[in-house]
C-alpha positions as a Markdown table, in Angstrom:
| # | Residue | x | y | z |
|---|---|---|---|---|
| 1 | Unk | -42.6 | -14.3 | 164.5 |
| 2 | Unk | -45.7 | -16.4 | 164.1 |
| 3 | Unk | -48.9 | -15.1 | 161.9 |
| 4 | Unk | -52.7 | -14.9 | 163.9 |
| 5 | Unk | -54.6 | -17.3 | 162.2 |
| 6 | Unk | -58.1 | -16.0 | 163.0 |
| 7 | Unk | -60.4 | -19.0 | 162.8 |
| 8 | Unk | -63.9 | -19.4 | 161.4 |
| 9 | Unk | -66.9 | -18.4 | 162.9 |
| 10 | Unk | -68.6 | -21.5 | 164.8 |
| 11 | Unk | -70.9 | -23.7 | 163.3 |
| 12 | Unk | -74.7 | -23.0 | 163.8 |
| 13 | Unk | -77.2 | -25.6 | 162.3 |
| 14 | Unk | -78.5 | -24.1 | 158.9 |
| 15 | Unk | -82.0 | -22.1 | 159.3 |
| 16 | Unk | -84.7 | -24.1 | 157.0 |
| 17 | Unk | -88.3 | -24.6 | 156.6 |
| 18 | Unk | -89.6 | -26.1 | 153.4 |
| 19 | Unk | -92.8 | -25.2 | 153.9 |
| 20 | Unk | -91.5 | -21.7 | 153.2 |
| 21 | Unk | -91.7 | -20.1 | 149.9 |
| 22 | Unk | -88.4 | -20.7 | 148.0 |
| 23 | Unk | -87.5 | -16.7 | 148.2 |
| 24 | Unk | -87.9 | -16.5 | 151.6 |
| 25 | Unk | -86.1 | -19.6 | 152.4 |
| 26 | Unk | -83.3 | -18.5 | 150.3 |
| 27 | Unk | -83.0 | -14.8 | 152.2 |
| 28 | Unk | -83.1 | -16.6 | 155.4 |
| 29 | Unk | -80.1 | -19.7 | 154.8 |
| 30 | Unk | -77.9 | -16.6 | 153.0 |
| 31 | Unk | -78.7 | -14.6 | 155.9 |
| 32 | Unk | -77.2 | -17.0 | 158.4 |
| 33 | Unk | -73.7 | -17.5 | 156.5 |
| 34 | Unk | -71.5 | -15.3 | 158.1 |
| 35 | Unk | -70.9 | -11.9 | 156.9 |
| 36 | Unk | -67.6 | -11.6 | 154.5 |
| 37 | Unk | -69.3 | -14.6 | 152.6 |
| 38 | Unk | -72.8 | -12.9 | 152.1 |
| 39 | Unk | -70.8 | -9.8 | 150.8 |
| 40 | Unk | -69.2 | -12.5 | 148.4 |
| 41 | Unk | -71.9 | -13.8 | 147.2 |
| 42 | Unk | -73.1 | -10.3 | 146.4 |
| 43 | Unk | -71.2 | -9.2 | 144.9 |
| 44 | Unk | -70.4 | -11.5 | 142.3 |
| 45 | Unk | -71.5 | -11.2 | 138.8 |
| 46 | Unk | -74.2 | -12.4 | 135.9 |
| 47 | Unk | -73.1 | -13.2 | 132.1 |
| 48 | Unk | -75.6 | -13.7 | 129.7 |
| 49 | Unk | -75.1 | -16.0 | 126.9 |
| 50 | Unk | -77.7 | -17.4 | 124.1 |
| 51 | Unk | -78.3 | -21.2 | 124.6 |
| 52 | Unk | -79.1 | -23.1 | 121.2 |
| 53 | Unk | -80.7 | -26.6 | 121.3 |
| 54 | Unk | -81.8 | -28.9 | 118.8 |
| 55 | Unk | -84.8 | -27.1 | 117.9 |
| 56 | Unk | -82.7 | -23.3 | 117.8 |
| 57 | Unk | -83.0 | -20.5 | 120.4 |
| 58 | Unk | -83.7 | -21.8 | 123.6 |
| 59 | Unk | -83.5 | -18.9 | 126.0 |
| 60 | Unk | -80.6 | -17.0 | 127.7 |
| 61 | Unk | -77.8 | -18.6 | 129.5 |
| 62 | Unk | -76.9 | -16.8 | 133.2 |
| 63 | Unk | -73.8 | -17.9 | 134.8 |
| 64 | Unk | -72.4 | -16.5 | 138.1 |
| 65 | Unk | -68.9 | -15.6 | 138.9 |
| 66 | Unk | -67.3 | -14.6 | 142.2 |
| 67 | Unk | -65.7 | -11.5 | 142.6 |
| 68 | Unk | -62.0 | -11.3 | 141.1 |
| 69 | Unk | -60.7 | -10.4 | 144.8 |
| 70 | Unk | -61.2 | -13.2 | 147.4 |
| 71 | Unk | -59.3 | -14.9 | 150.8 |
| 72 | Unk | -58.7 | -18.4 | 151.7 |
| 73 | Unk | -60.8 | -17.6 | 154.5 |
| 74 | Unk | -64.0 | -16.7 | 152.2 |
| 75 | Unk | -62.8 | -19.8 | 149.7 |
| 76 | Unk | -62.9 | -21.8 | 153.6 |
| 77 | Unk | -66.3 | -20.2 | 154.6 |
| 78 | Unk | -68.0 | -21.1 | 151.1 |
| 79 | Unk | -66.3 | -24.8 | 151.5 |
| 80 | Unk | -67.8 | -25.5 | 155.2 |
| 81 | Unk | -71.2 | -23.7 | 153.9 |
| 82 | Unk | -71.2 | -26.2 | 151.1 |
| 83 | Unk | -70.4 | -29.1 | 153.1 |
| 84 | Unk | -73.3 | -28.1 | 155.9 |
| 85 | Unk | -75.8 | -27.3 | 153.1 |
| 86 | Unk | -75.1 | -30.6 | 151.2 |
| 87 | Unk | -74.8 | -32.6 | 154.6 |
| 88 | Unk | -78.2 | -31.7 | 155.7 |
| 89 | Unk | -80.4 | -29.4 | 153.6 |
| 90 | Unk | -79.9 | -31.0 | 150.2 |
| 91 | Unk | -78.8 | -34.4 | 151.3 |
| 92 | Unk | -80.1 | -37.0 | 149.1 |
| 93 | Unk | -83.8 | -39.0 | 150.5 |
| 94 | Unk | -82.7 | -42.1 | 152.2 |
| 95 | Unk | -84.3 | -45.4 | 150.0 |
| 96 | Unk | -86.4 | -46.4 | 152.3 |
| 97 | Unk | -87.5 | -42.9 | 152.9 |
| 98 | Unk | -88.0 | -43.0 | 149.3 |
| 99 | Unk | -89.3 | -46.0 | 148.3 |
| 100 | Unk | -92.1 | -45.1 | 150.6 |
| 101 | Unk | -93.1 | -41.4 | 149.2 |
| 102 | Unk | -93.2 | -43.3 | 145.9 |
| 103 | Unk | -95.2 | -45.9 | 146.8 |
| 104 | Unk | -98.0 | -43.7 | 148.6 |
| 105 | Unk | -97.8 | -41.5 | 145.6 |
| 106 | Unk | -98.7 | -43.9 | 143.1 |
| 107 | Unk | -101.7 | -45.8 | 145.5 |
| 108 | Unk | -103.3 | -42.2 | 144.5 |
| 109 | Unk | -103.2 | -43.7 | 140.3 |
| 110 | Unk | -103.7 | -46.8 | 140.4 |
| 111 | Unk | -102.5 | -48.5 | 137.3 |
| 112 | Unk | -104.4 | -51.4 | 136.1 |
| 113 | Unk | -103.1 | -54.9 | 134.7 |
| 114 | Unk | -99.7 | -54.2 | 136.8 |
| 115 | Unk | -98.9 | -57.5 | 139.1 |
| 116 | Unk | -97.3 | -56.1 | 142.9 |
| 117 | Unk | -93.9 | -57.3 | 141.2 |
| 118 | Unk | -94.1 | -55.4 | 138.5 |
| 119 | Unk | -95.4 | -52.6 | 140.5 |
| 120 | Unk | -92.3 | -52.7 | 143.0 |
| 121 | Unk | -90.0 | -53.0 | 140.2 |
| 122 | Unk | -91.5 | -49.6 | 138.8 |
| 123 | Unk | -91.3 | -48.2 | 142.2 |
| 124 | Unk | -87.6 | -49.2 | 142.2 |
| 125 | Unk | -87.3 | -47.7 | 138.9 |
| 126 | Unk | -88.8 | -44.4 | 141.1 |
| 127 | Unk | -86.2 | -44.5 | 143.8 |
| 128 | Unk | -83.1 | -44.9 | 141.2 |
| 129 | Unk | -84.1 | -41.7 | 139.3 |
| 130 | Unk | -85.4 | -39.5 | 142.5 |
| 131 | Unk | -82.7 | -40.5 | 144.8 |
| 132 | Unk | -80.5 | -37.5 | 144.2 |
| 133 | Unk | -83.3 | -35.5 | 145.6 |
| 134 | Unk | -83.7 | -34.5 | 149.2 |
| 135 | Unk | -86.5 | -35.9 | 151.2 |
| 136 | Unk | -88.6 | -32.4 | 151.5 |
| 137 | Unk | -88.4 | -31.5 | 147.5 |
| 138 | Unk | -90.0 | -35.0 | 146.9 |
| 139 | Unk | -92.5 | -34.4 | 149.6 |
| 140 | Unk | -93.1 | -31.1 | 147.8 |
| 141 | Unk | -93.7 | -32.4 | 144.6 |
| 142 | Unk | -95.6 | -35.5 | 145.6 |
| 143 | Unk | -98.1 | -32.7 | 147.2 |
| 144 | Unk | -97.8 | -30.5 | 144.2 |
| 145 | Unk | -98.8 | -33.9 | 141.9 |
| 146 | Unk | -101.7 | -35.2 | 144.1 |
| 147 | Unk | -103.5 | -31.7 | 144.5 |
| 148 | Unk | -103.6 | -30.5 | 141.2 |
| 149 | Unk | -103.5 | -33.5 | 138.6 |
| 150 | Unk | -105.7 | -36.4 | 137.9 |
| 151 | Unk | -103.7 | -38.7 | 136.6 |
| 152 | Unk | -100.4 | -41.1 | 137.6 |
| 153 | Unk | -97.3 | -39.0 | 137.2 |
| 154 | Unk | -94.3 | -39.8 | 135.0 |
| 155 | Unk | -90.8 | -39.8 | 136.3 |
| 156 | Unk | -90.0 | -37.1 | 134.1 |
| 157 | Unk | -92.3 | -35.0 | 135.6 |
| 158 | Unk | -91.9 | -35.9 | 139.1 |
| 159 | Unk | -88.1 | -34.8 | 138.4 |
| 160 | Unk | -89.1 | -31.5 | 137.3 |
| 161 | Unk | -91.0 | -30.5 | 140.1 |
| 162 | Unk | -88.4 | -31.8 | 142.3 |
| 163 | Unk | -85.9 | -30.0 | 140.3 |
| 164 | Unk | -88.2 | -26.9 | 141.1 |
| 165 | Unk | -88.3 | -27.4 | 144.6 |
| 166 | Unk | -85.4 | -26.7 | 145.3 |
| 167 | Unk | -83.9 | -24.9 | 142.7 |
| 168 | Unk | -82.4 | -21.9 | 145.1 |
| 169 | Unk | -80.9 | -24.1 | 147.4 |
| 170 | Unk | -78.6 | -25.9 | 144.2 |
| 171 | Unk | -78.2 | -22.4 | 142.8 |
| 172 | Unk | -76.7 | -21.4 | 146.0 |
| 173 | Unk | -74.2 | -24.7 | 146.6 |
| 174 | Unk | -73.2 | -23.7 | 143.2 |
| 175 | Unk | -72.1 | -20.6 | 143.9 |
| 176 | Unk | -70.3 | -21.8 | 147.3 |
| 177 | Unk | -68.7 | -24.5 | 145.1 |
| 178 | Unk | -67.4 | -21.4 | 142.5 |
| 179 | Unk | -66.6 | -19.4 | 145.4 |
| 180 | Unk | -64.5 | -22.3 | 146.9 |
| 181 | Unk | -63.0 | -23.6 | 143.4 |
| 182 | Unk | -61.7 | -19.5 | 142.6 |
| 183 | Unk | -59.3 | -19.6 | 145.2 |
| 184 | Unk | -57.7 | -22.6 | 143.8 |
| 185 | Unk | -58.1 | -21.8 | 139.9 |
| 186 | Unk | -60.8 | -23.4 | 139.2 |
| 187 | Unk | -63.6 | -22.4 | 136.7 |
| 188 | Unk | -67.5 | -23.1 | 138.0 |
| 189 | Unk | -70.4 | -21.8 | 136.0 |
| 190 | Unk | -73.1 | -21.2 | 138.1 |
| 191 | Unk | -76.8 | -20.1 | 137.4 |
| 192 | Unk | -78.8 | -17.4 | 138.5 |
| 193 | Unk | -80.7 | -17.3 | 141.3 |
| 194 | Unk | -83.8 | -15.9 | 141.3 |
């Protein structure tokens, strides 16, 4: 006697805009995931923990669990999710691609007594600590910079904004990867989402 294996729904390219604003581009990528995963990933559940840093308090901690009770097949849905969302969506800028958002970004600042070598060493400097970023959250923080500061931007700050960007979408690949991980005994903490 053999045992229906029912397979997973087909795959669909994942729905995204970036020019969206992060909530609704969220609803709508959760949205398209097929049903018994969406019901996962709501009803899994916050903890709240103090963080302390060097300087003391530093905020509340929210970490994410799945829901004690969950298939292979919802561990296999959260696993191809991941894999399409980190294939496409929040798949790192190419260099190139990179190299040339950077460049453009910093003609805006000038910065004076630099020679063009030292300039494209700096701008290689760029694409080393922005290159886990996708293309469209750089984009969105190179926009962000150039229409509301007056000055050349740091990496630091660069990273922050794209960290901001997209935030949701590496909230929600952390939550596939705890829903995929539970299933084989592993442990993921996972942020909020908000």
């Amino acid at each position: 006697m053999s045992v229906a294996v029912m397979p997973l729904p087909g795959r669909s390219p994942l729905p995204f805009d970036p020019t969206m604003a992060p909530a609704e581009r969220s609803r709508l990528l959760v949205a398209a995931f097929p049903e018994a995963l969406r019901e996962v990933l709501t009803t899994g559940h916050l903890e709240h923990r103090p963080r302390f840093g060097d300087n003391g308090f530093e905020g509340l901690q929210e970490t994410w669990f799945p829901p004690a009770t969950l298939s292979a097949r919802q561990a296999a849905m959260a696993r191809r999710m991941l894999s399409e969302l980190e294939d496409s969506i929040l798949a790192p800028a190419e260099p190139d691609r990179l190299l040339g958002r950077v460049l453009a970004l910093l003609s805006h600042f000038p910065a004076k007594g630099l020679t063009p070598d030292v300039e494209q060493l700096v701008a290689m400097d760029w694409v080393e600590d922005l290159g886990e970023f996708p293309v469209w959250a750089i984009d969105a923080a190179a926009r962000a910079w150039r229409r509301t500061k007056k000055w050349r931007p740091s990496i630091a700050e660069m990273r922050a904004l794209c960290e901001e960007a997209c935030a949701r979408e590496r909230v929600l690949a952390q939550r596939l990867r705890a829903v995929a991980g539970a299933c084989q005994g592993e442990v993921i903490p996972v942020r909020r989402m908000e």
